[in-house]
N, C-alpha and C positions, 0 to 999 in steps of 0.2 A: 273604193280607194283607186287612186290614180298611179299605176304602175309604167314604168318605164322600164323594157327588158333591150337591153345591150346587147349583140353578139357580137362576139369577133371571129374572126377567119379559123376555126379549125374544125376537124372533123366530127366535135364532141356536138356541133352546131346541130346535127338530127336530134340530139337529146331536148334541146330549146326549144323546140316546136311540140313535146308532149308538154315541156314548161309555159309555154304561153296559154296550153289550152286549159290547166290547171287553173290560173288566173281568173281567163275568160268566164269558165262555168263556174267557179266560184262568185261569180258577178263584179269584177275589178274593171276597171276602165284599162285598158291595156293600148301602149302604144310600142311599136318597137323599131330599135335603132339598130340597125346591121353597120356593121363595116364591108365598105369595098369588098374583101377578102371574104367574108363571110357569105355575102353573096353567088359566090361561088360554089359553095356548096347546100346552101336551101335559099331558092329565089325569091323575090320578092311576092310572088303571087300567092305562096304558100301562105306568108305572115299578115297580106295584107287578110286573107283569105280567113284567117282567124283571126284577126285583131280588127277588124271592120273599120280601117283607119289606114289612108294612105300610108306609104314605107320607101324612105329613101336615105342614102347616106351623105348624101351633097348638104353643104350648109347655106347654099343659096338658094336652092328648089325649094318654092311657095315663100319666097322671101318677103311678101305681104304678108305672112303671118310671122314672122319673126318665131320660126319654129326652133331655130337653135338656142334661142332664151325660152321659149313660153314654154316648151317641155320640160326642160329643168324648172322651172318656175310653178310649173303647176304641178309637178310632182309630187307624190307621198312616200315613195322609193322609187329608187334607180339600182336594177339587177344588171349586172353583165355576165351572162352565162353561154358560152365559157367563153372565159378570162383570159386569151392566150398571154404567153409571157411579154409577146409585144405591146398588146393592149395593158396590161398589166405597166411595164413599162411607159408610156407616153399619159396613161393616166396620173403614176408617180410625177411625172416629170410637168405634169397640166398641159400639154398638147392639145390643140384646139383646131384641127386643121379639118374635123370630118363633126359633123354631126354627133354622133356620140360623143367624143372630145367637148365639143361647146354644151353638150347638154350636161354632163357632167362637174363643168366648168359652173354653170349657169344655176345648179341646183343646190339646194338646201338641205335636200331631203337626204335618210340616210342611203349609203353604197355597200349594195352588199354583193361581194364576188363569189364564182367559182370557178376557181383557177383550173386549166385541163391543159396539161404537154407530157412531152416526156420527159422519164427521171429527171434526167441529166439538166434538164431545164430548169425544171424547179428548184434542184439542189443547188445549182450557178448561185453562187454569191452575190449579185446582183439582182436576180430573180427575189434574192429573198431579203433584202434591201428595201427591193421597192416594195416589198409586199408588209414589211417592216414598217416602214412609211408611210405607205395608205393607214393600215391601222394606227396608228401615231395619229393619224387626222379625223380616225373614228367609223374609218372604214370596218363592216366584218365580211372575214374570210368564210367561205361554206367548203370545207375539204380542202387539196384534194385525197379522193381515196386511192388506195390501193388497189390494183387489178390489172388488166390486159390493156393491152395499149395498141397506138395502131402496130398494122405488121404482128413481129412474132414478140413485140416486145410488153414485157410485165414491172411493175414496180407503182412509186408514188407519184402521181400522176393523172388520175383518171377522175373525170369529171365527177361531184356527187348526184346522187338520183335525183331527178326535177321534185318527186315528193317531196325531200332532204330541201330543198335550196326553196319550194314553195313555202313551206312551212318557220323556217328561219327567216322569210321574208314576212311573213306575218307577224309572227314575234317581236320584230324591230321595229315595226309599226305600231304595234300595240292593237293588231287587227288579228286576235287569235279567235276571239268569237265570232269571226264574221261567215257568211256561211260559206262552206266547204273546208273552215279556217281548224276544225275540231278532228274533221275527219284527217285532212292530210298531215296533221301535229301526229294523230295515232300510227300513220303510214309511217311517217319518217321515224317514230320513235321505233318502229318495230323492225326499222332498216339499220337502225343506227344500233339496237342491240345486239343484232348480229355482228357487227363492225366491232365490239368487245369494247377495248379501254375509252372512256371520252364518249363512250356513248352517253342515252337518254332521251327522254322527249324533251317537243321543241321548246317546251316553259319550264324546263331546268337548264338548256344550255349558257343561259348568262348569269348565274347565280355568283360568280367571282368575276363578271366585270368591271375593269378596270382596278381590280389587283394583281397584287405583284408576289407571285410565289417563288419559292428558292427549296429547294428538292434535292437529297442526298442518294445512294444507290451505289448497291455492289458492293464491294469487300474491299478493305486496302491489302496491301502488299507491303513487308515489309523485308526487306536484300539483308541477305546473309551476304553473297557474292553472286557475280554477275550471271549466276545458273539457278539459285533457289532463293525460296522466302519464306517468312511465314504471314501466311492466309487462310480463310477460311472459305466455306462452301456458294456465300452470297454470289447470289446470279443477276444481281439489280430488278428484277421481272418487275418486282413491285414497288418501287421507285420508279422505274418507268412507268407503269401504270399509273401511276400517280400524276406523275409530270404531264400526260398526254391528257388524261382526264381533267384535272386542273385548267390546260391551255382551252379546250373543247368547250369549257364550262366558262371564258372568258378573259381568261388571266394571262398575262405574259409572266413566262415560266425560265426560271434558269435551272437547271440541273446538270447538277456536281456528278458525275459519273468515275468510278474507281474501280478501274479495269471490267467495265463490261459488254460483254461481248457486240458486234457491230450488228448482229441478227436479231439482239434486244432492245435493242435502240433505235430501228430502223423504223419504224411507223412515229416513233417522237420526233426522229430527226426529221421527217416529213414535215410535222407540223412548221407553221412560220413562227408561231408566238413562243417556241421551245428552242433556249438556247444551251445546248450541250457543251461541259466546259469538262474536259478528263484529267483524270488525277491516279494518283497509284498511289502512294503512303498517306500516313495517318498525318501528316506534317504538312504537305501538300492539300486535305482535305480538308483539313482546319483553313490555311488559308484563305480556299477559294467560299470556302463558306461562309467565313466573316465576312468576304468581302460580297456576296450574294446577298447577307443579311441585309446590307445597310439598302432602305428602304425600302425593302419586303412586307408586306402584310400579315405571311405565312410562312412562316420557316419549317423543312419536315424532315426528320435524319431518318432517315429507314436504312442507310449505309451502315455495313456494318465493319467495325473499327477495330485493327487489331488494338489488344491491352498495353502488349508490351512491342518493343521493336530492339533488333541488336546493336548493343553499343557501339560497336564499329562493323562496319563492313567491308569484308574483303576484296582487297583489286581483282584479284586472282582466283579462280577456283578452288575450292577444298578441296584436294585430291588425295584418295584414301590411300595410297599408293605413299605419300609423304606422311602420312602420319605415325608411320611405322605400330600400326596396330591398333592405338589408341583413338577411340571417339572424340571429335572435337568438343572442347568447349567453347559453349556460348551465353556472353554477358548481356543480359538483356537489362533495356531501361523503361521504364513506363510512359509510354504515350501520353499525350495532351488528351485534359473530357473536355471532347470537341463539343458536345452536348452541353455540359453546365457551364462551357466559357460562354456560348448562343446565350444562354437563359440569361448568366451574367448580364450581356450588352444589349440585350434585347431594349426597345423604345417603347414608350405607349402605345396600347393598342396591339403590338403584333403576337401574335399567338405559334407561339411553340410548341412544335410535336415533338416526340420520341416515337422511337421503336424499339422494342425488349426483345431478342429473340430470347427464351429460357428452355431449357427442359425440367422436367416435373412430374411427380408418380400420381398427382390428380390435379383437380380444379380448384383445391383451396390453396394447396401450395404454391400452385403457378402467382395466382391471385397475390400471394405471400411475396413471392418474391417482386411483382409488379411493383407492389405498391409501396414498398423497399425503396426500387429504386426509383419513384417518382418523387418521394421524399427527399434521394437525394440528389436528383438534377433540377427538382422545381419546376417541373414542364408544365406546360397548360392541360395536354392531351399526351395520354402513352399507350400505346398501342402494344400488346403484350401478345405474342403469336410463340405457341408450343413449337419449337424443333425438334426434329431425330433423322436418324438414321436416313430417314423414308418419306419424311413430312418436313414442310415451311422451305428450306433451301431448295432451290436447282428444280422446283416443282411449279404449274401453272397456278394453281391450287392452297390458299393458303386460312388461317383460321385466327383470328384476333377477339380480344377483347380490349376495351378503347375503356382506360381510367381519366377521368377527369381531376382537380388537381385536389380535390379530396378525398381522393380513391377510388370514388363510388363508379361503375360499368354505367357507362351510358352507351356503349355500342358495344355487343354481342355478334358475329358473325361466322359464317363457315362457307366458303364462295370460293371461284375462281377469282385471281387476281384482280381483275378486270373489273369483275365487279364487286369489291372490296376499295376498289379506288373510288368507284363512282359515290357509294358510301359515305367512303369519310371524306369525299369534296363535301357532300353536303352537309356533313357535323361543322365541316371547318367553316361555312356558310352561315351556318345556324351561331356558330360562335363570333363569328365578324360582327355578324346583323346586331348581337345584344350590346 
């Protein structure tokens, strides 16, 4: 294969030189396009030195070979690793002023980036725009992960491992059996394990490309007065999990979030293809979710929904001091089924999950009660996970069994989060595909 590896100016640039050599010995034709800026920190002799192929960023050097079309042109891919946010930037925008720009311009082939800055970069509303955009055109993003950064600085940011970014480059090509194409799929899958939600090896990461999932998470909250509520113990962990695994696996992802915490959401909010939209009541969570549904592929409630909410709410604080002794009452009304309204509006084709949390003195009852209520939301998929005291809430850890819509357990599991999601992306997969 014909590879073209992109760099642009940042420090992550030492990582692209084990990336190039991956390539190379794997037998790829490899040419590579530095930026100005990137030149500054691994020189040309180095790239030439492994790529066995002159290295320049001018778009007029060797302008007898019309190098700034014939590279894009004879391309199979075009990698840019890493991706700073400027590059990132003037690719969105088609900028053509340097050699990568033109070759990019100039190609067919797919783009596939690894974005590398600091937090604050990535998370810039424009950063994630453009990066919004590229994929809108069919671009795939490789990370970024989470880790040290330059200086003393840590967060979402940091380049993925060349393994990771070789292997997804094969993938996209359709060059997973070429040689070295099996081995580095196994590396990066065993990198990407570790990495926990959205992980997997490299020929399960696009199993919901170019779907549209929409994703529930967390508990609502429902005001008594502007100091209390009633809620329950949901932590969202596995809604997030879901979401992040979902986007990593190919899908642009919206997730409905109800009150939770910004430390559980903080590697989803990373992602580009994950758009976080918060909510706090049950009235609130129905909206954003109808409006999530319409043209979803997948829709997944794992949020969990108070029943009832209070008929009014106080401006004022309850203050036991005024009640002269007596405990308040409180009129409660029942909530909208945010669930069976989904099922209601649902369209052809999209496939509806649940989530049951129950408690139960064994495994027939749980069972018992599942399939209760699968009967009575009409879900595609209901995901039925034991709570208590000590287990399923507020824990990493959780245990499901997955009813289909005639009850019958097609997913049995007991896993952390993380991989519980990776799971049921691929049941949800498995159900698209039929």
């Amino acid at each position: 294969m014909n590879i073209v590896l992109g760099v642009s100016g940042g420090i992550a640039a030492y990582k692209a030189v084990s990336l190039a050599r991956l390539f190379v010995e794997a037998g790829h034709e490899l040419h590579v396009v530095p930026t100005a800026n990137a030149l500054e920190f691994v020189g040309a002799v180095t790239w030439e030195a492994i790529s066995g192929h002159p290295v320049t960023h001018e778009v007029n050097e060797r302008a007898d070979e019309v190098r700034h079309v014939r590279l894009g042109q004879q391309a199979d891919a075009v990698v840019v690793a890493p991706a700073t946010a400027s590059a990132i930037a003037r690719l969105a925008a088609g900028i053509a002023d340097d050699l990568l720009g033109t070759t990019a311009l100039a190609t067919r082939a797919p783009l596939i980036l690894a974005p590398a800055m600091h937090t604050e970069m990535w998370e810039h509303p424009a950063t994630r725009r453009n990066v919004e955009l590229l994929r809108e055109r069919g671009a795939t993003i490789v990370g970024p992960d989470s880790g040290r950064l330059t200086g003393a600085d840590s967060g979402p940011g940091r380049m993925s491992d060349p393994e990771r970014i070789f292997a997804e480059t094969l993938r996209v090509i359709g060059a997973a059996d070429a040689t070295g194409g099996a081995a580095a799929a196994d590396a990066a899958g065993a990198d990407a394990a570790d990495a926990g939600a959205g992980s997997g090896s490299a020929d399960r990461a696009a199993v919901l490309a170019g779907r549209r999932v929409a994703v529930s998470a967390g508990g609502t909250r429902e005001p008594i007065d502007p100091v209390r509520f009633i809620g329950n113990r949901s932590s969202g962990r596995q809604g997030a999990a879901i979401a992040l695994a979902a986007a990593e696996r190919g899908a642009d992802v919206i997730l409905v979030a109800a009150n939770v915490e910004a430390a559980v959401l903080a590697e989803v909010r990373a992602h580009p293809a994950v758009r976080i939209v918060p909510v706090g009541t049950a009235v609130e969570l129905r909206h954003e979710m109808e409006e999530a549904s319409v043209g979803s592929d997948v829709i997944v409630m794992t949020a969990a929904v108070a029943d009832f909410r209070p008929a009014t709410v106080e401006e004022l604080k309850i203050r036991k001091a005024e009640l002269g002794g007596a405990a308040p009452v409180i009129e409660l009304v029942e909530n909208p089924d945010i669930l069976a309204g989904l099922v209601a509006q649902r369209t052809a084709g999209q496939l509806v999950v649940g989530f049951a949390a129950e408690t139960a003195d064994d495994e027939d009852r749980l069972l018992e009660l599942g399939r209760e209520k699968q009967r009575r939301k009409g879900v595609d998929l209901l995901a039925v996970n034991p709570v208590g005291w000590t287990s399923g809430f507020e824990s990493d850890r959780n245990s499901i069994r997955v009813l289909d819509h005639e009850g019958a357990v097609v997913l049995r599991e007991e896993a952390s989060k993380a991989e519980l999601a990776a799971s049921l992306i691929e049941l949800f997969a498995q159900r698209l595909g039929r």
